[in-house]
C-alpha positions as CSV (number, residue, x, y, z in Angstrom):
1,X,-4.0,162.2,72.4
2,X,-7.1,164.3,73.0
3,X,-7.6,162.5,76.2
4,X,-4.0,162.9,77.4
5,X,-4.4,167.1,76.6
6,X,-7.7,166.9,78.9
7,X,-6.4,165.1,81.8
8,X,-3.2,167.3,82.0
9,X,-5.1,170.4,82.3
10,X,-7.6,168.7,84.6
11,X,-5.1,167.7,87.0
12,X,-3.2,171.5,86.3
13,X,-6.9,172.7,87.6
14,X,-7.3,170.4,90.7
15,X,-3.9,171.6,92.1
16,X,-4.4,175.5,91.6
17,X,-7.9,174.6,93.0
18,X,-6.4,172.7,96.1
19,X,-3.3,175.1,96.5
20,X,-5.6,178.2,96.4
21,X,-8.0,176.7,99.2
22,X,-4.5,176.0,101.2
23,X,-3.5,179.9,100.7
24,X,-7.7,180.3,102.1
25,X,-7.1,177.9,105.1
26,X,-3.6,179.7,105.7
27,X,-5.2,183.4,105.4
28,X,-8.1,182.2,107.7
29,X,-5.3,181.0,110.3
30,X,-3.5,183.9,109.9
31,X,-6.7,186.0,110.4
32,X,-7.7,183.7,113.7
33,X,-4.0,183.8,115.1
34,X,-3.7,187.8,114.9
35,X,-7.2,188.2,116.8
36,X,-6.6,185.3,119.1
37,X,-9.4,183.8,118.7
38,X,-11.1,180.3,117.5
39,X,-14.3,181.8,116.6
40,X,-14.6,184.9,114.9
41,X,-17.9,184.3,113.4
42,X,-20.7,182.0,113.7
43,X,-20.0,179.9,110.8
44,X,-16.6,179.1,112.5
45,X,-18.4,177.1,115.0
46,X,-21.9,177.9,115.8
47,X,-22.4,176.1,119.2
48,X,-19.7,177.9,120.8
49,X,-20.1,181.6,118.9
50,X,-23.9,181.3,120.9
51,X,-22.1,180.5,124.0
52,X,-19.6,183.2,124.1
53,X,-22.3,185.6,123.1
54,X,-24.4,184.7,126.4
55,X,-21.0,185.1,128.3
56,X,-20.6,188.6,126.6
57,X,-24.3,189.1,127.2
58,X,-24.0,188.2,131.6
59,X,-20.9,190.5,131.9
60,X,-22.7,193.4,130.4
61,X,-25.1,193.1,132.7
62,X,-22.4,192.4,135.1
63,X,-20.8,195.8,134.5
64,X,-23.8,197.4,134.5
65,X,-24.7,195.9,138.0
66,X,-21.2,197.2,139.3
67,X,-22.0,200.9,137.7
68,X,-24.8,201.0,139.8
69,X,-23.6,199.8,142.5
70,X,-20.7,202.3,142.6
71,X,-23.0,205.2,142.3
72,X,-25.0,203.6,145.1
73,X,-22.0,203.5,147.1
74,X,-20.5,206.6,146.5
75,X,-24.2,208.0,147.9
76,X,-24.1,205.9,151.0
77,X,-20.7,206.7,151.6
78,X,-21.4,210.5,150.8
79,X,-24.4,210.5,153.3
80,X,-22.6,208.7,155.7
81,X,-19.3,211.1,156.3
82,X,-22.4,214.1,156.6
83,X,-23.8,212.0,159.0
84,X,-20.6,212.2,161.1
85,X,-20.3,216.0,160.4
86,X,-23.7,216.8,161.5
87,X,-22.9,214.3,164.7
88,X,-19.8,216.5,165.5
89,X,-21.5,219.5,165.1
90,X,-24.4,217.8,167.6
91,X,-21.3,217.2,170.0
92,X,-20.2,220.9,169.9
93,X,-23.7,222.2,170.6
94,X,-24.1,219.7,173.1
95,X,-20.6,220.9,174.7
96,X,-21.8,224.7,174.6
97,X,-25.1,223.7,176.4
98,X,-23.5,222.2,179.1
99,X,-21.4,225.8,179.4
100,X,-24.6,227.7,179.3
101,X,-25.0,225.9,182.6
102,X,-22.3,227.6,184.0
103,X,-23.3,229.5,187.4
104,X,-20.5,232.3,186.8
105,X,-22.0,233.3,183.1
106,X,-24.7,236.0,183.2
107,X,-26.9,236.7,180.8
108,X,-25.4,238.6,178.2
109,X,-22.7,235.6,178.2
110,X,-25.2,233.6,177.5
111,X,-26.4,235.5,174.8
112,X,-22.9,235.1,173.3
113,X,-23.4,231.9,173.1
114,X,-27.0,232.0,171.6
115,X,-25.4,233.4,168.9
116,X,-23.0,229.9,168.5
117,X,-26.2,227.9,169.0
118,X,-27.8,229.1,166.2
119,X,-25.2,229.1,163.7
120,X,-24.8,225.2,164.6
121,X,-28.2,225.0,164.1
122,X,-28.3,226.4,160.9
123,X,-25.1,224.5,160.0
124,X,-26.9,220.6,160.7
125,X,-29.9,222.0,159.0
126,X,-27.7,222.7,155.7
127,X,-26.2,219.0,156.2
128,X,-29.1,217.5,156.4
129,X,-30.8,219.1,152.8
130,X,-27.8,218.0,151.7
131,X,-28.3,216.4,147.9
132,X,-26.6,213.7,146.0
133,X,-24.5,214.0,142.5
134,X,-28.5,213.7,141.2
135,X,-29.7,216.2,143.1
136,X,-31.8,214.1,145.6
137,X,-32.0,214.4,148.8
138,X,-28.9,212.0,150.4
139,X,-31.5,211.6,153.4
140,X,-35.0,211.3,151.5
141,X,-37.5,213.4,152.6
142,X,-39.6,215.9,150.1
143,X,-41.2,219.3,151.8
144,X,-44.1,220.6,149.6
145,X,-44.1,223.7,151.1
146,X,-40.7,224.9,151.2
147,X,-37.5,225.0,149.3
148,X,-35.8,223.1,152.4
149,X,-36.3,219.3,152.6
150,X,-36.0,219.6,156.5
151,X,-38.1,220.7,158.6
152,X,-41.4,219.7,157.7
153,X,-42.6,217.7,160.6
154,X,-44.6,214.8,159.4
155,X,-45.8,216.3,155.8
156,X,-44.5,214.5,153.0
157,X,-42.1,213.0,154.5
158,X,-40.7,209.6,153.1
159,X,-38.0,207.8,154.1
160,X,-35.3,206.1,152.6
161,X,-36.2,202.7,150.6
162,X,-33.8,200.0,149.3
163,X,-34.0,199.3,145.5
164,X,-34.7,195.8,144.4
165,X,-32.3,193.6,143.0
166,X,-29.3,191.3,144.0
167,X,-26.8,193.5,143.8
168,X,-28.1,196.6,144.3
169,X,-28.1,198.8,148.0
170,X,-30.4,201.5,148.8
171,X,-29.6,205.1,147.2
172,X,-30.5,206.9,150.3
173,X,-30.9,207.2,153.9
174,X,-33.6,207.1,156.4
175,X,-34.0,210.7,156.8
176,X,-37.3,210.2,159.4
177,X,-35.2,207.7,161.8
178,X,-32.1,209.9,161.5
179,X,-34.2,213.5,162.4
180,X,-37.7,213.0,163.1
181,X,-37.9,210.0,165.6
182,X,-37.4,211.6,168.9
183,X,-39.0,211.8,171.8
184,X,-39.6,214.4,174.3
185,X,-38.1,214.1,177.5
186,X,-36.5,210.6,178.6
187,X,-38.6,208.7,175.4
188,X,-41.7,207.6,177.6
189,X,-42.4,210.4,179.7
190,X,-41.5,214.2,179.7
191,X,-41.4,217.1,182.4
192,X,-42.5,220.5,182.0
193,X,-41.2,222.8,184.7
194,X,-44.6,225.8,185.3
195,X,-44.7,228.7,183.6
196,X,-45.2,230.7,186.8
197,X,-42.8,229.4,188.9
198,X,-40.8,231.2,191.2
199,X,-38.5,229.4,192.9
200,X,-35.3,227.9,191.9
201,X,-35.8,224.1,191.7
202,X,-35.2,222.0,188.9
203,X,-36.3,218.6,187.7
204,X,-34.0,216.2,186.1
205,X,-35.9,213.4,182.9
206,X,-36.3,210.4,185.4
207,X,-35.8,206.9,185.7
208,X,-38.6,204.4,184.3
209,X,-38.9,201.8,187.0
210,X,-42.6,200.5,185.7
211,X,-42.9,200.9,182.0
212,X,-46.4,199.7,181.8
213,X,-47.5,202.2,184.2
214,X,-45.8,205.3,182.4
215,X,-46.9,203.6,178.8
216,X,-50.3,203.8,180.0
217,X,-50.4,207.6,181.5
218,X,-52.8,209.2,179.5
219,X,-53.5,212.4,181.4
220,X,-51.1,214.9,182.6
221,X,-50.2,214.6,186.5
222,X,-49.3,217.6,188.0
223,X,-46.4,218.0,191.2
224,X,-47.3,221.0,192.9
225,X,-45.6,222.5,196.2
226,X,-47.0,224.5,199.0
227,X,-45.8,226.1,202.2
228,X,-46.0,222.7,205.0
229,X,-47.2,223.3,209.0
230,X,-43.3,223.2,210.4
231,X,-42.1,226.0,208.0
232,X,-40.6,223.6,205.2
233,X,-42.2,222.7,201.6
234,X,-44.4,220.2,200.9
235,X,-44.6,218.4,197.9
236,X,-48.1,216.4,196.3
237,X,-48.7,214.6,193.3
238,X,-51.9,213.6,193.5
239,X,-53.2,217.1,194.7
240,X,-54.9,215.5,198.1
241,X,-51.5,213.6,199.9
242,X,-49.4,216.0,200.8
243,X,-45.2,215.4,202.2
244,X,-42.3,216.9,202.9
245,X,-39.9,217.9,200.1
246,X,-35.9,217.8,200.1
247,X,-33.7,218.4,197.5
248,X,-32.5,215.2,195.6
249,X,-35.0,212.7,197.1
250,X,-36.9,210.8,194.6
251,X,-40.0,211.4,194.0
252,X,-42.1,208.1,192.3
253,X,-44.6,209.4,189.8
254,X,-46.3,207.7,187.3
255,X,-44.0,204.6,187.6
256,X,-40.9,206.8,187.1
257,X,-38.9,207.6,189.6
258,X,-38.3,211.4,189.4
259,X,-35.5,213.6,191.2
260,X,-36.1,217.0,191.7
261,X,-33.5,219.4,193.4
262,X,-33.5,223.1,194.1
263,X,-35.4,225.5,196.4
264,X,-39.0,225.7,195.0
265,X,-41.9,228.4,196.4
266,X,-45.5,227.8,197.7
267,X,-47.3,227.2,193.9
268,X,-44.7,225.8,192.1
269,X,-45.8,222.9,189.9
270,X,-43.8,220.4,187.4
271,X,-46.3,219.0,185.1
272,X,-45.2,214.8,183.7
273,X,-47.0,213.8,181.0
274,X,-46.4,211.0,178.0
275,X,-43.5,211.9,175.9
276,X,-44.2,213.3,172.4
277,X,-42.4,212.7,168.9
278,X,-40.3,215.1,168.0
279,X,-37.5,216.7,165.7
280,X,-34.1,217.0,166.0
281,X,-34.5,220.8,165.1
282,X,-37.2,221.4,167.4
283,X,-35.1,220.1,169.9
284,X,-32.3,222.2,169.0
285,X,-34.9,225.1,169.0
286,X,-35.6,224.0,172.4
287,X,-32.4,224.4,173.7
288,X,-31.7,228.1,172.3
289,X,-34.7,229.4,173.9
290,X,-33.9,227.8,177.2
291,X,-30.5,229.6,176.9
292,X,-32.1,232.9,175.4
293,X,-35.6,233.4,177.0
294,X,-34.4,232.2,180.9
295,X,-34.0,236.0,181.8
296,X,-35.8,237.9,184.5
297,X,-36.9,241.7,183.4
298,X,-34.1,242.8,185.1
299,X,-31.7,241.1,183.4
300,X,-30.9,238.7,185.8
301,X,-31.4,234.8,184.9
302,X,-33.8,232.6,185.8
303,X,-31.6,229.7,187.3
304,X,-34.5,227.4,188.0
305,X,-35.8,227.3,184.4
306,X,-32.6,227.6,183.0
307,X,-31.4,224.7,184.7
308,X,-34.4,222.6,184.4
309,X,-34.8,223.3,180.4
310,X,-30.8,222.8,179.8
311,X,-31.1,219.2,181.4
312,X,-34.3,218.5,179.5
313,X,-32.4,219.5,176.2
314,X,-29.6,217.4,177.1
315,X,-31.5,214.0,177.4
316,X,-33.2,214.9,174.2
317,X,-29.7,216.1,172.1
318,X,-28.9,212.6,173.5
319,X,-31.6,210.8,171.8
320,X,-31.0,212.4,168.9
321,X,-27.8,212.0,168.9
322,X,-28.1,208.0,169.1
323,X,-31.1,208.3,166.1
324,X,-28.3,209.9,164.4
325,X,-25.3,207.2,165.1
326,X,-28.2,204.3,164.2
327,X,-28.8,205.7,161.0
328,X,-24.8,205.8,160.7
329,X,-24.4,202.5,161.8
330,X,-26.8,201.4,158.6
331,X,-24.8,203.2,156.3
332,X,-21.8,201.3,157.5
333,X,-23.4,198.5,157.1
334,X,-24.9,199.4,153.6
335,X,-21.4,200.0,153.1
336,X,-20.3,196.4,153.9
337,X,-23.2,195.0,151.8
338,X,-21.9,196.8,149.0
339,X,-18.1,195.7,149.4
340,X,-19.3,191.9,149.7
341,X,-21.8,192.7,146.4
342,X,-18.6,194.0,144.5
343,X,-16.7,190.8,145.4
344,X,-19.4,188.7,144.3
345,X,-19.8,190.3,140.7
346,X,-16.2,190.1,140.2
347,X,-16.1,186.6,140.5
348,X,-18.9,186.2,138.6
349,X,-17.5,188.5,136.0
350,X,-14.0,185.9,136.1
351,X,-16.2,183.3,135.7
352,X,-18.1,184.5,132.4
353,X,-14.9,185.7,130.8
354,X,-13.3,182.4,131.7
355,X,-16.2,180.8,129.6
356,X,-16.3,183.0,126.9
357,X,-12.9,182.3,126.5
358,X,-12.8,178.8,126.5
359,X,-15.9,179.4,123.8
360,X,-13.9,181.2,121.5
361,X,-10.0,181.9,122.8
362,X,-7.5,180.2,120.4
363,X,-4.6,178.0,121.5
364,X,-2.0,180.2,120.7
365,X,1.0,178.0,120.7
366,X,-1.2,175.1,118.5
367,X,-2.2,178.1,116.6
368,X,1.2,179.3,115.5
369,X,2.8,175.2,115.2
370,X,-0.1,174.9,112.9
371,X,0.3,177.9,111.3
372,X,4.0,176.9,110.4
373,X,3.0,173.7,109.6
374,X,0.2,175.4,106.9
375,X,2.6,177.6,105.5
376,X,5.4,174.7,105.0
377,X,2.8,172.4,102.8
378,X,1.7,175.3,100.6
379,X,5.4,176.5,100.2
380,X,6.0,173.0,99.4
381,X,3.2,172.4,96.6
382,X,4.2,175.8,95.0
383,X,7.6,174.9,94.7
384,X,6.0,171.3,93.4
385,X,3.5,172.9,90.8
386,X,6.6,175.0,89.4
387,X,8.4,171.9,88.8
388,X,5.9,170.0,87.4
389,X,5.0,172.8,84.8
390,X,8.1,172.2,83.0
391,X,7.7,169.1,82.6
392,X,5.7,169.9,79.1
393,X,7.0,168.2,75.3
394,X,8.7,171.2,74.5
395,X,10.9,171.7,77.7
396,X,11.7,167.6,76.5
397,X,11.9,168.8,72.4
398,X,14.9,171.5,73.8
C-alpha cells in the first residue's frame, strides 16, 4: 500500500514537472516570437549568436564608413560650388579688363573700374580662405604669418592630401594647383614691355613653335627699336642684326614666335625671358595696376602699356582660370568616387544584415504554428492533470 501512495505522488510530481517545463518552452516561444528572433542569447544557439555579432560588428563599421564619407562629401561638394563662385567672379573681372581696353574710356573711367577690380579681388580672396564645418581650410593651405590662409606664396603651403582607406575621399582641395601654379606670361616664356618707353606699341604672349629652345632660355633677350636709314623703325633682337619693323609681323624670338603691333620710338625695348610661377592674386594685382598706374602726368593714358599689360593679364587670368576649372574637375570627380563608395557600402550593408538575419531572425509563420501548437498540448495536459486528480478513493467512497 505504501508503495502504491509513493508512486502516485511520484507520477503527480513528474507531470507538474513536465507541464511546468511546457509553460517554460511556451514562455520562451512567446519571448522569441514577440522579438522576432531565433537567438536572443548565446545559450540559444552559440554558433550563430557569434555570427550575428560579427554581422552587427561589419555594419558598425559600415555606418561609420558612410558618416565619414558624408562629411567628406559634403566638404568636397562645399569646396567645389566656391570653386565655381570664385570662377564666376574670375569671369567678371576678366569681362571688366577687357572694358578697360576700351579706346573711348579715359582715365578717370578707368579708375571707376579700379574700384570694381578690387572689390572682385577681395571677394576671390574671401572664397578662397574659405573653411569647412571644422573650421579648416576647404582648400588646404596654412599661412604662419597671417590670419589669411591665402596669399602666402610658397611658405607653408600644403596642399590637399587624400585620406587612406577604402571608402574614404580626400577632406580637402588642392589649394596650390587651384591658386599658386601659374605662370607668367603664356606658361614658358613672358614679355615685359620697358619701363621707359615712349611709343605706343604693344606686344601680345606669343606662340611656342620650338619648345626646347624657349625651355632652355636662360638669360633675358632684349627687342629693342631704333630710328632705320629710310625714315622707318627698325627692330633687333640680338642687339647687332638690325630690320625693318611693321605692325603685326611676327617676330621669332627665342623659338616663339612673337607679334608685336603699335607705333614704337627710337629706344623702345620689350624684354622675353622664362616664365615665372605665380599666384592667382598676384596676377590679379597685376591687372589693377595695369589699369590704375597706365597714366601719363597729365592725366592722359598711356595706351601702349595699357594695352600691352591688359593682354599680358588676360593670358594669365586665363591660366588661372583653367588651374581653377582642373581643380573643379577633381572635385567632380571626388564627387563621383564618393557616390560609387556610397553604393558599395550599401550593398555591403544589405549583405551583413541579410546574414545577421539569417543568424538569428525567426520564422515567423513556423514561430506562431508552433506557438499554437505549444499552447494546445499544455492546455490539453492541464485539462488532463485536473481530471486525473479526481480520480482519488474518496471521490470513489462518495
Amino acid at each position: 500500500m505504501s508503495l502504491t501512495r509513493i508512486g502516485t505522488a511520484h507520477m503527480y510530481d513528474r507531470t507538474i514537472n513536465n507541464i511546468g517545463k511546457q509553460q517554460s518552452q511556451l514562455t520562451s516561444q512567446m519571448e522569441h516570437a514577440s522579438a522576432g528572433k531565433r537567438v536572443l542569447r548565446a545559450s540559444d544557439d552559440p554558433v550563430a549568436a557569434a555570427q550575428a555579432e560579427r554581422a552587427r560588428t561589419r555594419q558598425s563599421r559600415i555606418e561609420t564608413d558612410q558618416r565619414t564619407l558624408d562629411a567628406q562629401t559634403a566638404t568636397i561638394k562645399y569646396g567645389e560650388s566656391t570653386l565655381g563662385e570664385i570662377n564666376g567672379a574670375m569671369q567678371e573681372f576678366r569681362s571688366l579688363i577687357v572694358n578697360a581696353g576700351n579706346g573711348a574710356y579715359n582715365q578717370t573711367q578707368r579708375d571707376t573700374l579700379v574700384e570694381q577690380l578690387q572689390n572682385l579681388r577681395s571677394q576671390i580672396l574671401t572664397y578662397s580662405n574659405r573653411q569647412d564645418s571644422n573650421g579648416l581650410p576647404l582648400f588646404r593651405g596654412l599661412d604662419a604669418n597671417s590670419s589669411h590662409v591665402f596669399p602666402n606664396g610658397t611658405q607653408s603651403m600644403q596642399s590637399g592630401q587624400t585620406n587612406p582607406g577604402e571608402y574614404t575621399i580626400t577632406n580637402s582641395l588642392d589649394g596650390a594647383l587651384a591658386f599658386f601654379s601659374g605662370k607668367t606670361g603664356n606658361g614658358v616664356l613672358a614679355v615685359d614691355v620697358g619701363a621707359t618707353n615712349q611709343g605706343l606699341a604693344w606686344a601680345d604672349v606669343g606662340t611656342i613653335r620650338d619648345p626646347a629652345t624657349a625651355i632652355a632660355l636662360t638669360t633675358p633677350i632684349d627687342i629693342t627699336f631704333r630710328d632705320g636709314a629710310s625714315g622707318g623703325m627698325e627692330y633687333s633682337v640680338d642687339g647687332t642684326n638690325w630690320a625693318a619693323y611693321k605692325s603685326g609681323d611676327t617676330i621669332a624670338v627665342a623659338g616663339m614666335d612673337l607679334v608685336i603691333t603699335g607705333a614704337p620710338k627710337a629706344g623702345d625695348t620689350f624684354t622675353v625671358k622664362s616664365s615665372e610661377r605665380q599666384s592667382i592674386f598676384e596676377v590679379l594685382d597685376s591687372a589693377i595696376k595695369t589699369v590704375k598706374d597706365n597714366v601719363k602726368p597729365d592725366g592722359s593714358t598711356v595706351y601702349g602699356g595699357l594695352a600691352h599689360g591688359l593682354a599680358k593679364s588676360l593670358a594669365e587670368i586665363d591660366t588661372q582660370l583653367n588651374r581653377v576649372s582642373t581643380v573643379r574637375g577633381f572635385a567632380g570627380d571626388l564627387l563621383n568616387q564618393a557616390e560609387r563608395m556610397g553604393s558599395t557600402l550599401l550593398e555591403r550593408n544589405e549583405q551583413m544584415e541579410s546574414q545577421r538575419s539569417a543568424a538569428e531572425d525567426i520564422d515567423m509563420v513556423a514561430a506562431l504554428s508552433q506557438l499554437k501548437t505549444q499552447e494546445t498540448a499544455i492546455s490539453a495536459a492541464l485539462q488532463s492533470y485536473a481530471s486525473i486528480q479526481k480520480l482519488s478513493l474518496f471521490n470513489y467512497i462518495n
